[in-house]
Steps between C-alpha positions, in 0.01 A plus 500: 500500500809702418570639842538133616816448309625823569483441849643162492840636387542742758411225758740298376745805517440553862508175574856460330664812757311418781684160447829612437462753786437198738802369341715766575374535870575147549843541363539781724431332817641213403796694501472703804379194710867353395660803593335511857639173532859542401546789718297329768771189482771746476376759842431107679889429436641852583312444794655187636840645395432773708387277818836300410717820527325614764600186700853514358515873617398393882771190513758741392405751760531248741810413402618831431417568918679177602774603310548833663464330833766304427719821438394612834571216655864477294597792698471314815859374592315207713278374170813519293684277776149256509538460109839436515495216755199344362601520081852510517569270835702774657538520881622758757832325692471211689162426408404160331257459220311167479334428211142276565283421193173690395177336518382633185838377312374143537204560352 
């Protein structure tokens, strides 16, 4: 009959780490599961900022290569003379500019 309480203590011992190990191991992925999912959140927005640069990065290209067709084109004494009649309303002599209006003004 005395090995019955001895053995009832160290049960009750055992019991008391296994429990606060389980504690601790929750704890532990409690916090790593929050972790994952911080970072995830923050790699899922990086991500769309990238696609959102990358699109910015095309437009600009294409703009960039308009653009340096456009100094090409500047060049071009015939272009410049095309700009100037249709912008400024300049004409060569004795021509006659009539001005008719634009479809896409009325609307």
């Amino acid at each position: 009959m005395q090995q019955q309480p001895q053995s009832k203590p160290s049960n009750y011992g055992r019991k008391r780490r296994m429990r606060l190990l389980q504690i601790i191991v929750v704890l532990f992925l409690s916090w790593a599961g929050y972790t994952y999912y911080s970072q995830s959140e923050q790699l899922a927005d990086k991500q769309r900022e990238l696609v959102d640069l990358q699109r910015e990065v095309t437009k600009v290209e294409g703009d960039k290569k308009q653009l340096e067709l456009q100094v090409k084109r500047m060049n071009d004494q015939e272009y410049i003379s095309e700009l100037a009649r249709k912008n400024f309303f300049l004409s060569k002599e004795g021509e006659i500019i009539f001005l008719t209006p634009d479809e896409d003004k009325k609307k």
